[in-house]
C-alpha positions as CSV (number, residue, x, y, z in Angstrom):
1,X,28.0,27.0,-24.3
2,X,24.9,26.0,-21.7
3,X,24.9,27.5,-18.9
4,X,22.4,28.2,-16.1
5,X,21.8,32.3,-15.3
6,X,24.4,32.1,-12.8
7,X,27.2,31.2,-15.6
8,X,27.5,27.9,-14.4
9,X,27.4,24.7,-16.5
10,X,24.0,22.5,-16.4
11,X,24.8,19.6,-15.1
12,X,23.8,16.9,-17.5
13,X,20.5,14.8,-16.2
14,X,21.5,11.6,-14.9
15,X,18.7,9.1,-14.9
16,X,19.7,6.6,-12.6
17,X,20.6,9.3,-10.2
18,X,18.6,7.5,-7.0
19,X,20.0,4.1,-8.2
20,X,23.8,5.5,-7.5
21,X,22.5,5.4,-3.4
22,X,22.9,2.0,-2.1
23,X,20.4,3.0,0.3
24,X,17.9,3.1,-2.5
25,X,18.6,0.5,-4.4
26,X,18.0,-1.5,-1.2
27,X,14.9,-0.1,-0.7
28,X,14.3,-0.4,-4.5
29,X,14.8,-4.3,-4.6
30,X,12.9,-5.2,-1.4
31,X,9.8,-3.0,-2.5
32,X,10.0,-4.6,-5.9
33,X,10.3,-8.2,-4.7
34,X,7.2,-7.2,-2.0
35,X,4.9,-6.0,-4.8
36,X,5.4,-9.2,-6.7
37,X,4.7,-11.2,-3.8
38,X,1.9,-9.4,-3.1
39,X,0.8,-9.9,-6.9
40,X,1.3,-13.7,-6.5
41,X,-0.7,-13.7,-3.4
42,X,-3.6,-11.9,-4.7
43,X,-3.9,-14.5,-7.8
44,X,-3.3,-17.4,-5.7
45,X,-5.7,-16.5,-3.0
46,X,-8.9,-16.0,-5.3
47,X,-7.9,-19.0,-7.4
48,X,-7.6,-21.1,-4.2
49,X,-10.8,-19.9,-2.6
50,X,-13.1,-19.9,-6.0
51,X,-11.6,-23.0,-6.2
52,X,-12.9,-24.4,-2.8
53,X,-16.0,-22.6,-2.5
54,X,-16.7,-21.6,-6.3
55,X,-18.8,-18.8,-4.9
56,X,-18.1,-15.4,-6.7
57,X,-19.2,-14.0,-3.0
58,X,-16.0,-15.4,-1.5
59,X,-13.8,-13.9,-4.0
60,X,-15.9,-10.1,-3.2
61,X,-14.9,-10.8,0.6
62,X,-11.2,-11.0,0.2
63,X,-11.1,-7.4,-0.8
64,X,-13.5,-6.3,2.1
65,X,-11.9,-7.8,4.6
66,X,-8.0,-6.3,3.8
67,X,-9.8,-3.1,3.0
68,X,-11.7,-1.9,6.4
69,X,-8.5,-2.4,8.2
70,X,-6.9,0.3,5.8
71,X,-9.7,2.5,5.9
72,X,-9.8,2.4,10.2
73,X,-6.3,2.8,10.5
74,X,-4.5,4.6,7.6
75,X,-5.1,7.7,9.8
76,X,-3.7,7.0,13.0
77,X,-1.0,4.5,11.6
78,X,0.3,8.0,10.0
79,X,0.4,9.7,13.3
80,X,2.4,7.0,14.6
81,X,4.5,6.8,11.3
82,X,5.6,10.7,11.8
83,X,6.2,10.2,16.5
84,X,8.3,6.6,15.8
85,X,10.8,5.2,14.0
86,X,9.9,4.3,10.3
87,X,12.0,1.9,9.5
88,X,11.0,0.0,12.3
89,X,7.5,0.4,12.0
90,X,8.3,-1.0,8.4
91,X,10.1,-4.3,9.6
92,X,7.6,-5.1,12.2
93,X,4.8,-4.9,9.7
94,X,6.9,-6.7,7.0
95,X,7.3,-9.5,10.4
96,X,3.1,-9.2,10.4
97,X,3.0,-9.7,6.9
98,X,5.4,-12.6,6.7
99,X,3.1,-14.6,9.8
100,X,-0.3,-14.1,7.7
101,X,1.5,-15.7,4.8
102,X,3.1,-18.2,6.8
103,X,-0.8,-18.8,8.4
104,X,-2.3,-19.1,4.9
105,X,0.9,-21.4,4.2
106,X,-0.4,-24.2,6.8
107,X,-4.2,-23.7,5.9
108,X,-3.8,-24.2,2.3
109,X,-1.8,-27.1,3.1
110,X,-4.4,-28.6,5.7
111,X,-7.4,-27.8,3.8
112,X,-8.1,-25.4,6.9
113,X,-11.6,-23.3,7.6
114,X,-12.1,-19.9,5.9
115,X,-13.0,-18.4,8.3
116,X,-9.0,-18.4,9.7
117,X,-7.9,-17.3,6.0
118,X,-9.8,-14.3,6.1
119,X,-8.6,-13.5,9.3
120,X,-4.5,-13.9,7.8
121,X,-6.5,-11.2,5.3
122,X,-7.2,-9.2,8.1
123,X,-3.8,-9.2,9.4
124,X,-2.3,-8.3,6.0
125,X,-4.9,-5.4,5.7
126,X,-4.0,-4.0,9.1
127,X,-0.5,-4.4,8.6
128,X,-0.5,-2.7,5.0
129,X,-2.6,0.2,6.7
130,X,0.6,0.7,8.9
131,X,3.2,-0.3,6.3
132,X,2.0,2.1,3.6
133,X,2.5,5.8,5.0
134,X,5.9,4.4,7.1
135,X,7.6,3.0,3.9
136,X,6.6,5.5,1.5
137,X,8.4,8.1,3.5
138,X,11.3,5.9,4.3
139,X,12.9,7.4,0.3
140,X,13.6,10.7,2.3
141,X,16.3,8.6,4.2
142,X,17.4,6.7,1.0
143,X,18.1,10.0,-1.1
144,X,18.8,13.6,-0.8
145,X,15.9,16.0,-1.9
146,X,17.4,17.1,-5.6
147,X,16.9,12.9,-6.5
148,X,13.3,12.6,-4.9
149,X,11.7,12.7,-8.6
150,X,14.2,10.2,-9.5
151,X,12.8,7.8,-7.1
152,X,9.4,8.5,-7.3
153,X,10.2,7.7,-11.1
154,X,12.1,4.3,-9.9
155,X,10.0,3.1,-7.2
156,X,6.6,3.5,-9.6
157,X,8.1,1.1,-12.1
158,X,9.2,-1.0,-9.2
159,X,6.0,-1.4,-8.6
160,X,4.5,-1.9,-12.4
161,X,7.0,-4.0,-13.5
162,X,5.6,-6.4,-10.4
163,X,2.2,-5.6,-11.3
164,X,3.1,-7.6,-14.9
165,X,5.4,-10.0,-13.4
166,X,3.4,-11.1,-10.8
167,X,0.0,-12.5,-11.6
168,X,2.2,-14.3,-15.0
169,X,4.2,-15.8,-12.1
170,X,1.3,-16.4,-10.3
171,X,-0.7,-18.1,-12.3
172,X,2.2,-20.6,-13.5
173,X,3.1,-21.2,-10.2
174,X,-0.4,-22.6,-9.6
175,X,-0.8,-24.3,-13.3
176,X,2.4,-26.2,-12.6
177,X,1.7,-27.1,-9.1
178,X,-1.6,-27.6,-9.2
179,X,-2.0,-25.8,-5.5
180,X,-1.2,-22.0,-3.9
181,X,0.6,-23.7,-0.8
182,X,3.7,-22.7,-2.4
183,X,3.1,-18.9,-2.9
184,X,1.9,-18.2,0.1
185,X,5.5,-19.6,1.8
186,X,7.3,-17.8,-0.8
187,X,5.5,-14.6,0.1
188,X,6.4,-14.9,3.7
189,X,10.4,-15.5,2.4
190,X,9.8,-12.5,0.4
191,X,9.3,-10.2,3.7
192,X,11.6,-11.9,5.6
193,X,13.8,-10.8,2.8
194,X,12.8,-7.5,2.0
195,X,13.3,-6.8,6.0
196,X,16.7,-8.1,5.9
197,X,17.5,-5.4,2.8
198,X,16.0,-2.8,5.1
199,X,18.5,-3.4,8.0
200,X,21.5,-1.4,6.7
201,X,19.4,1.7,5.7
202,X,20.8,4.4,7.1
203,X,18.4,6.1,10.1
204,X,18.1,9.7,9.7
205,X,20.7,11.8,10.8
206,X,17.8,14.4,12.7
207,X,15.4,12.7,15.2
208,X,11.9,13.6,14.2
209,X,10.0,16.9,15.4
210,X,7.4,15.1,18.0
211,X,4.0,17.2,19.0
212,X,3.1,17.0,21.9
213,X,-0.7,17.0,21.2
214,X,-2.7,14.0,21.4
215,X,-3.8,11.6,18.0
216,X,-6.9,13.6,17.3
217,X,-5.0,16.8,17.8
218,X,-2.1,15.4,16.0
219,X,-4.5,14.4,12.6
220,X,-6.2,17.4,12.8
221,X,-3.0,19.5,12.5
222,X,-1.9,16.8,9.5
223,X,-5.1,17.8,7.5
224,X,-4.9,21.7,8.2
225,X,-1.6,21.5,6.5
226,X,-2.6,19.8,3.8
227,X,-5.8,22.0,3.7
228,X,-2.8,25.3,3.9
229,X,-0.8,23.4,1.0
230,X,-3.1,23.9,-2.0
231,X,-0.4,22.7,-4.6
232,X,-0.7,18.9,-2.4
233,X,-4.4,19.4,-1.9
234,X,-5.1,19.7,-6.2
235,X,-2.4,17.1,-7.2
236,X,-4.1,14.7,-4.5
237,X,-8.0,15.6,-5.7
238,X,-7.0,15.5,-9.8
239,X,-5.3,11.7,-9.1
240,X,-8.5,10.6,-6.7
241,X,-11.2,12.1,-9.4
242,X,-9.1,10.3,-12.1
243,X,-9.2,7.4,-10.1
244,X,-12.7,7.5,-8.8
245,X,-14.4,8.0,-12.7
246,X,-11.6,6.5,-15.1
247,X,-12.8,2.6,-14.2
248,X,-12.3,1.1,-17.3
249,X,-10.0,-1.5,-15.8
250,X,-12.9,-2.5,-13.4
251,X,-15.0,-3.3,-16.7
252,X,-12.8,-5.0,-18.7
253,X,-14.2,-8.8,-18.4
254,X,-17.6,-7.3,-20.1
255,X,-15.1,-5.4,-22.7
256,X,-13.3,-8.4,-23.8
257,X,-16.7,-10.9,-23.6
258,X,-19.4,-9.3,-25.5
259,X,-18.1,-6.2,-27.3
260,X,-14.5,-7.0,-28.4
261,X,-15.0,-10.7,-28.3
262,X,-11.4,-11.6,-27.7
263,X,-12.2,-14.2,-24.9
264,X,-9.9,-15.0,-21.3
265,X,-6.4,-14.6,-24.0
266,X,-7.8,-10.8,-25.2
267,X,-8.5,-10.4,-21.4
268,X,-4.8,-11.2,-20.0
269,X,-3.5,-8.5,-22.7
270,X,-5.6,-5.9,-21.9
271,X,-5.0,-6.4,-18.0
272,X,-1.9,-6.2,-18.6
273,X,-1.6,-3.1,-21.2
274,X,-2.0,-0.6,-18.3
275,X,0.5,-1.8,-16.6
276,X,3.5,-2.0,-19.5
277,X,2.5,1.5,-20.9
278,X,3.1,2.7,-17.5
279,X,6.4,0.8,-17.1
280,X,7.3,2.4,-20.5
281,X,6.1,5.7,-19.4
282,X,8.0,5.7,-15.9
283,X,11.6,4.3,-17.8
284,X,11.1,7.6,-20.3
285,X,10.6,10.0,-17.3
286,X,13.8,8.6,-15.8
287,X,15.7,9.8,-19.2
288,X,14.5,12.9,-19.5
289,X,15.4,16.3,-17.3
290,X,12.8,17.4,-14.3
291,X,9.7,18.3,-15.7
292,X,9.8,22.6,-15.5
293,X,6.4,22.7,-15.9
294,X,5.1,20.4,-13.5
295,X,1.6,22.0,-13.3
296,X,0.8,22.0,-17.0
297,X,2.1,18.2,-16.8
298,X,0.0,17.4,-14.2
299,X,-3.2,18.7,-16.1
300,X,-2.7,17.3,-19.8
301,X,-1.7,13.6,-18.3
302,X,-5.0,13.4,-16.3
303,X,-6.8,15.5,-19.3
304,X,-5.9,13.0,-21.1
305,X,-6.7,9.9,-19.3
306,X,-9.7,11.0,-19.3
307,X,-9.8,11.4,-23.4
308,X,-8.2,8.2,-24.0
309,X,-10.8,6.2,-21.6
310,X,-13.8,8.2,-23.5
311,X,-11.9,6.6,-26.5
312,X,-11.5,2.9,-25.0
313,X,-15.5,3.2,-24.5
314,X,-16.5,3.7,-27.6
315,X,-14.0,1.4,-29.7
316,X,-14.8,-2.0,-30.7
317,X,-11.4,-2.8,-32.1
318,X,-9.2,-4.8,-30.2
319,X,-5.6,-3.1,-30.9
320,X,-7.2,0.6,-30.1
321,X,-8.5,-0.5,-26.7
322,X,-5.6,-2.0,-26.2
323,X,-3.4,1.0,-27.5
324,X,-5.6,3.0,-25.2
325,X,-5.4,0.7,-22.1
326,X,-1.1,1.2,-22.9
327,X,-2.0,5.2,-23.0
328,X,-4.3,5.3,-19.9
329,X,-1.6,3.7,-17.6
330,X,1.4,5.8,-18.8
331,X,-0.4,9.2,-18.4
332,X,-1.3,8.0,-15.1
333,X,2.1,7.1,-14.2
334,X,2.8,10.2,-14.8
335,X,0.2,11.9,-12.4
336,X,1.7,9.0,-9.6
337,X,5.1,10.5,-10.3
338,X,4.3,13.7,-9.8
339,X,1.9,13.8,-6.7
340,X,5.0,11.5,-5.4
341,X,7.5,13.8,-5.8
342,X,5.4,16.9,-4.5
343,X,4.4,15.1,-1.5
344,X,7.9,14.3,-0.5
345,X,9.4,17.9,-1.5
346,X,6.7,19.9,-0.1
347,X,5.3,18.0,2.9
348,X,8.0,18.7,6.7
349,X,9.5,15.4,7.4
350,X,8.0,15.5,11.0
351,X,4.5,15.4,9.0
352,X,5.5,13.2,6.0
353,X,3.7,9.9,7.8
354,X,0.0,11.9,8.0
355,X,0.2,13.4,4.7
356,X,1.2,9.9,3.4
357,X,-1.7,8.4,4.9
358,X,-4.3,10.6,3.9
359,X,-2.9,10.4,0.3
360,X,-2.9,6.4,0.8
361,X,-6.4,6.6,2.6
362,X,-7.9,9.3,-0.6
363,X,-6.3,7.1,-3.4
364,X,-7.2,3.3,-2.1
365,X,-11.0,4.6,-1.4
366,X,-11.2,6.0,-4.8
367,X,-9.8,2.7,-5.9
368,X,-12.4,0.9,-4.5
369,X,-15.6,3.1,-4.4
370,X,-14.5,3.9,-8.8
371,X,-14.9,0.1,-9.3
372,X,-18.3,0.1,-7.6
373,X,-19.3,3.4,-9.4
374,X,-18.3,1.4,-12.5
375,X,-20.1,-1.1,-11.9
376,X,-23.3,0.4,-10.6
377,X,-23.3,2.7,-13.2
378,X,-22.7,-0.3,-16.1
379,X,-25.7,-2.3,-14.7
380,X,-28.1,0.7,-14.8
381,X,-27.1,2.2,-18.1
382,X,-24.5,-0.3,-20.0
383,X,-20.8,-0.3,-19.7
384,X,-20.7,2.2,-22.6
385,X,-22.2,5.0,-20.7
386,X,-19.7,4.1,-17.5
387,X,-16.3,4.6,-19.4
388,X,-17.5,7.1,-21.6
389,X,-19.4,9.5,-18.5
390,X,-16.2,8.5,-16.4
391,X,-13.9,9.4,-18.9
392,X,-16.1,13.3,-19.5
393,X,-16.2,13.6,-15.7
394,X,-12.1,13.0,-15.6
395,X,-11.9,15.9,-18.1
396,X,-14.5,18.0,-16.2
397,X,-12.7,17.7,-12.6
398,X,-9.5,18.6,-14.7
399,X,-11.3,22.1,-15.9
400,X,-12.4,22.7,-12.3
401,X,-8.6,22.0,-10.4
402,X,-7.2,24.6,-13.4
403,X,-9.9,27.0,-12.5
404,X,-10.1,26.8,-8.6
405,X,-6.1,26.0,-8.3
406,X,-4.6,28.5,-10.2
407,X,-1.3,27.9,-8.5
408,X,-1.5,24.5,-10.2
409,X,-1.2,26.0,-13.9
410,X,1.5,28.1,-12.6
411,X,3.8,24.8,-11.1
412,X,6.9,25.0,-12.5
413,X,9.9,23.0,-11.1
414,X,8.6,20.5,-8.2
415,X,12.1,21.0,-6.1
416,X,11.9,23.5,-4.0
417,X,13.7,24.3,0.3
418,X,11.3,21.9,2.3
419,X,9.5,23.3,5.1
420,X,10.2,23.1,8.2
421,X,7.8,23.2,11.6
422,X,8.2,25.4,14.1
């Protein structure tokens, strides 16, 4: 008979374990639904203003200008994320959100200037800068701590399964009706929604531990815990390195054009691939027990990313880049589930909101600093030399975090007693 070492029966993995909490499954459904409208938006804001303009600068602007508000103020909107109410924080951005989409609704019905639709993509910038560390901790009030790798699992495939869905949705929206006015008003509906979903979660049954030091003092004690927590500190460097080299995705116009020749059809497929392997890859870790090595996880998954984009460079057959593009996105899903769950198991809830932001803040300028790295790098030396270096620099930083983070290789089970501040 199984049993555990104190004689007691294993109790059989359940993988829908954060879907039995209504709480979650609220949270669950509105963070889906946001992520596709946010996917709709994104296609139907480039096709509108390439459209208007056709200026390839215009379309380079869009992500500038909803990126420095992130970068500004991921950091303090963590410190007020961990001294006020989250779930509040959450509706009034979602209420921010749903006016810049409302905005954009009326100036891509009147035909009105740019220069008031990039300010709407201000608004949603700054408003994601707060949303982000707030709603990412607000799974801590959906679920006790023994499902938190559970919905890590569930809220990543939220979140791919929106990243395939949406741009399709998009882009028929726009075919059919021959305009983005509609998107933009079903975005707003979207967060009007998802706020609605958000009302009934439960607040948390302890008020928050509140320091009394100022912002700066406040961030600066956020980083020295994260600097104290090595285990946090590796996962977070392995996924930003990853990240910051792996750019295949960035490259993958030139990839489809001129080396696998499979044309704008080839390119929706191996857009997509990414995001179905890691859709695949997060349903799988939902079947299977906690991992009990997490460490050794951790390492092969972003080992091999980096092996399979060093492989996508150097193919010129269709159906292995795309069984590569498949591979890269589920080993990284599994590196997102991971840092997740470590974040929200070892990180003291009065602190969750500045550890969340500096993950959000590490991650989104890897994001956007690896597909200028990418690029630089492919119009200096070829787009071979960029996924193929990228990909051998991945499996370097991997070597380095083994050696320098021993306690990494050693990870075993990511549950452990949460700490607490004095």
């Amino acid at each position: 008979m199984d049993s555990t070492d104190n004689n007691k029966p294993l109790v059989p993995h359940d993988p829908y374990l954060a879907l039995r909490f209504l709480d979650f499954r609220l949270l669950f459904t509105g963070s889906f639904l946001s992520s596709l409208g946010e996917q709709m938006l994104t296609i139907a804001i480039g096709w509108e203003l390439y459209e208007r303009t056709g200026s390839a600068l215009y379309l380079g602007l869009v992500g500038l200008v909803q990126v420095i508000p992130v970068f500004v103020l991921s950091l303090p909107a963590g410190h007020i994320a961990d001294r006020f109410n989250r779930k509040r924080i959450v509706l009034v951005t979602l209420f921010l959100l749903a006016l810049a989409s409302l905005g954009l609704t009326i100036l891509s019905y009147l035909h009105g200037p740019l220069l008031l639709i990039y300010g709407c993509l201000f608004i949603i910038g700054a408003a994601t800068a707060f949303n982000s560390p707030a709603s990412s901790t607000l799974v801590t009030q959906a679920v006790p701590e023994h499902a938190y790798q559970s919905a890590a699992t569930w809220a990543s495939s939220s979140w791919q399964l929106a990243s395939v869905l949406g741009p399709a949705a998009g882009g028929i929206l726009i075919a059919l009706l021959h305009s983005a006015t509609l998107i933009y008003a079903l975005n707003a509906a979207i967060m009007v929604l998802y706020a609605l979903l958000l009302l009934p979660l439960h607040e948390p049954k302890q008020k928050l531990v509140v320091s009394t030091e100022t912002t700066l003092g406040s961030l600066r004690e956020g980083m020295k815990f994260l600097w104290s927590t090595q285990i946090i500190l590796a996962s977070i460097t392995l996924d930003m390195f990853a990240v910051l080299l792996g750019g295949a995705t960035t490259l993958l116009p030139i990839f489809a054009k001129d080396i696998l020749h499979v044309g704008p059809v080839g390119l929706g497929w191996l857009r997509a691939a990414p995001s179905v392997g890691a859709l695949c890859v997060a349903f799988g870790i939902a079947h299977v027990p906690p991992f009990k090595k997490a460490g050794q996880v951790l390492l092969w998954a972003v080992g091999g990313f980096g092996l399979a984009t060093i492989i996508f460079g150097l193919s010129h057959s269709f159906w292995l880049s795309l069984s590569m593009l498949f591979l890269l996105g589920g080993l990284d899903n599994i590196s997102v589930v991971i840092r997740s769950t470590l974040l929200l198991t070892r990180t003291p809830n009065a602190m969750l909101g500045r550890i969340s932001s500096v993950n959000s803040l590490f991650i989104g300028a890897s994001n956007e600093l690896g597909g200028f790295e990418s690029g630089l790098v492919a119009q200096l030396f070829g787009p071979l030399v960029s996924v193929v270096g990228g990909g051998i620099g991945t499996i370097v930083v991997v070597l380095l975090v083994a050696l320098l983070w021993p306690e990494m290789r050693r990870l075993g089970k990511m549950h452990e007693e949460k700490p607490t501040l004095e």
